[in-house]
N, C-alpha and C positions, 0 to 999 in steps of 0.2 A: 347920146354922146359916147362915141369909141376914146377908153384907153388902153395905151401900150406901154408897157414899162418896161425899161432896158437895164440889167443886172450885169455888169461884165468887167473882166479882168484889164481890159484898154488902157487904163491910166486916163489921165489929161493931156498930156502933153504932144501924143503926137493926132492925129486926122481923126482915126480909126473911130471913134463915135459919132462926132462929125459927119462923116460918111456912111455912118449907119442908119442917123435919121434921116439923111438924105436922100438915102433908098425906100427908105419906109415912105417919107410924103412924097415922092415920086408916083410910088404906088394909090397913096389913099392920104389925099391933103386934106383931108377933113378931121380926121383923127390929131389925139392930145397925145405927147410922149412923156412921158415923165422916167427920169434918172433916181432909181435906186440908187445904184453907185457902178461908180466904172474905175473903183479903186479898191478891188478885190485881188488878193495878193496870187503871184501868176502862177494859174493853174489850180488853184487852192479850193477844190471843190467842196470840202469840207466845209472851209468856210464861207462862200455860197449859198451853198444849202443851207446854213444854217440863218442866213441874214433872210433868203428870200421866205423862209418858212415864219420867220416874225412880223414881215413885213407886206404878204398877198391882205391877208385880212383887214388892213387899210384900205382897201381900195374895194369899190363897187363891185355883186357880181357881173361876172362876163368881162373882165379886166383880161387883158390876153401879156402876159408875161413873160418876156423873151432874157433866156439865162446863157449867155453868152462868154463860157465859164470852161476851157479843154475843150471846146464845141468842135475839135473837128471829127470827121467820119473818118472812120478805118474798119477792119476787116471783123472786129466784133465791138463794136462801137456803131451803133445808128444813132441818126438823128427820131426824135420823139415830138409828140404832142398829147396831150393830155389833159383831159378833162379834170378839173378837181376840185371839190365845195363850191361851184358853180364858175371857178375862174380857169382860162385856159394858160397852159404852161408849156414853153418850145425850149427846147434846150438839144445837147445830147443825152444819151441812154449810160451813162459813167457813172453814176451813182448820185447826182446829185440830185433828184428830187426825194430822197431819201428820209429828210425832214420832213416831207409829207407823209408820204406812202409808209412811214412807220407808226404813223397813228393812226390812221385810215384807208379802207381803198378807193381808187380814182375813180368816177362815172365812167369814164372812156379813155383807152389809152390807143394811138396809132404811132406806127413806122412811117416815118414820113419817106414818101417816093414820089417825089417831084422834080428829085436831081437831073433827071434825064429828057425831063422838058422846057428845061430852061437852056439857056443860050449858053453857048462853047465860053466857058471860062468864067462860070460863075461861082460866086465865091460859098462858103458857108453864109455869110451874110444876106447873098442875095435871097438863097432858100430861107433863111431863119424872116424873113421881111416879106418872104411871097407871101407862107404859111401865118404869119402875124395879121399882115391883113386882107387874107380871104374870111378871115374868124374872125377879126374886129370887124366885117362887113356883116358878119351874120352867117356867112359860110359851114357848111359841112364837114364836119371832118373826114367823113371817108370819099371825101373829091381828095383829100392831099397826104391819103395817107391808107395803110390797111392793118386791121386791129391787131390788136395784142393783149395777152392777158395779163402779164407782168413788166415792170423793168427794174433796172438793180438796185441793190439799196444798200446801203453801208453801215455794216453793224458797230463803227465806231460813234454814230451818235444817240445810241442805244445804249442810256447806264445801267449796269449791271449791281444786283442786291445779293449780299451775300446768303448761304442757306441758312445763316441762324436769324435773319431782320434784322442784325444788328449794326447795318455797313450799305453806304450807297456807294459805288466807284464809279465815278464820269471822267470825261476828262473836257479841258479847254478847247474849245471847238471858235472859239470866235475872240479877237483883241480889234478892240475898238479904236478912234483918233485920242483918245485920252492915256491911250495902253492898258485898259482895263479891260480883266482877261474871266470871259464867261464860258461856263461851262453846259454842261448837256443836261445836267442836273435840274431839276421843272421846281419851283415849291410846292407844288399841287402834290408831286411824287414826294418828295419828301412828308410833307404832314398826313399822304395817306400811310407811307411807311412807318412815321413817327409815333400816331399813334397816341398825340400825348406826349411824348416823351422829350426830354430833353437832349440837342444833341451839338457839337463842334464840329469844326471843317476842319483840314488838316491835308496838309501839301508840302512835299521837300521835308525842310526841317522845322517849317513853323504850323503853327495851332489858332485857332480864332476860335473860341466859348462863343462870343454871340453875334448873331446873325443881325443884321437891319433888316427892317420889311422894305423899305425905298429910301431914298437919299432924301425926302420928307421927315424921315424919323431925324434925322438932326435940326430940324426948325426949333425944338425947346432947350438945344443946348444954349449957354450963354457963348457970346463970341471969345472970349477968353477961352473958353471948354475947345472950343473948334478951334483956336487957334493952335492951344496944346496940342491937338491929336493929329496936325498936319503931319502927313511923313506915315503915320500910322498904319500898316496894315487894314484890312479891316475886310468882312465879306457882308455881302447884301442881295438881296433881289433885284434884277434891272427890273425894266418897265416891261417886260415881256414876259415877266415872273420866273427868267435862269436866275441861279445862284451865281456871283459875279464877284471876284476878288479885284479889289481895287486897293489904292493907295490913296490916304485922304487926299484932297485937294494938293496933289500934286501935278506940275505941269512937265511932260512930260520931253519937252524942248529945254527947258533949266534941270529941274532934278530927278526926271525920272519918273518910273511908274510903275504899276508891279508887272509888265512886262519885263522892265528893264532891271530893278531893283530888288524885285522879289525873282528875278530868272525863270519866272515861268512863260513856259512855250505853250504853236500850236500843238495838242494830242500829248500834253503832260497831263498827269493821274490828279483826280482831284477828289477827297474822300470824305462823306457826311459819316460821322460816327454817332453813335445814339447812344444814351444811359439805359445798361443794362440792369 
């Protein structure tokens, strides 16, 4: 069983993904597609990269990954394909598989050069859909492309630790449907920084003392406890183990969220501080 999963900035509303699965099973109807999201804010490779790098390791290897995200070609801008922890990834070369490529390096990376065998007037889609399924068929990578040793990567979702250990700085890299605003910050990094140690987050002008391990750790409050703390600031682990500042149970269409409430943006500063 081939799948192909589509990551792109399209919205709903108008053809444009529509029209992209339609190319894909044109090509190869036997294959499954499955939608990441086509509700990535436009252009916003940031956040892209950050959603596809939590989200490949859900899926089988040999899943082929199409990030259709600032995808077009220009003059130091190519299109890319990429091997990586067994799944392949087609995007452009603009920095966004940067989420990856900052933990580890990829099996195989190629330029893809197939623009010029396809028919007069073909879109970015049609190449991102050749390349999609000649490799959900089993396909080679160097029929659709010729190697490389690198491609670019973006040193904003790399948090930086101060020279005493006593300071992480990431920033917001990703707001959710709820407006809840997660940062580049890992747990893993932090408790191997910590140490031990105790530490608070701290952004703008407010402070949060204590961290949730998941929105689990509120099952022992009483409902009275939860009802009090609606509205509340608060920071936690998601489910992909970022540090994430939320707003309790707030809906984000009535009151708000701490996107909207707390004023935090994408690539605002967000800082783990430790007890010295």
């Amino acid at each position: 069983m081939s799948i192909i999963t589509l990551t792109t900035d399209f919205g709903i509303k108008d053809h444009f993904a529509g029209i992209f699965k339609g190319k894909i099973y044109s090509l190869f109807p036997e294959t499954n597609i499955i939608d990441i999201s086509h509700s990535i804010d436009k252009f916003n490779v940031l956040e892209a990269s950050y959603l596809l790098a939590t989200s490949y390791t859900h899926f089988p290897k040999g899943t082929v990954h199409i990030v259709a995200v600032d995808a077009s070609r220009n003059s130091d801008t190519n299109h890319v394909a990429m091997l990586y922890d067994g799944h392949y990834f087609i995007g452009a070369d603009n920095g966004i598989f940067g989420g990856l490529t900052n933990k580890k390096n990829p099996e195989k990376i190629v330029q893809i050069t197939i623009h010029d065998r396809l028919i007069d007037g073909s879109s970015d889609l049609d190449v991102f859909a050749t390349v999609a399924t000649h490799l959900a068929k089993g396909g080679e990578m160097t029929v659709i492309g010729s190697p490389l040793t690198e491609i670019k990567k973006m040193n904003m979702l790399v948090p930086i630790l101060d020279d005493n250990l006593n300071s992480i700085r990431g920033h917001v890299v990703y707001i959710d449907d709820f407006g809840n605003c997660v940062t580049n910050i890992s747990k893993n990094y932090i408790e191997e920084v910590a140490k031990g140690r105790q530490f608070s987050v701290r952004f703008s002008v407010y402070t949060i003392n204590r961290v949730k391990n998941n929105y689990a750790d509120f099952k022992n409050n009483k409902t009275a406890e939860l009802n009090a703390m609606a509205g509340n600031e608060i920071a936690l682990f998601n489910q992909d183990g970022f540090l994430e500042i939320a707003v309790y149970r707030s809906n984000p269409n009535r009151s708000g969220s701490a996107h909207t409430l707390l004023g935090l943006k994408m690539q605002d500063a967000v800082i783990v501080e430790f007890e010295t």
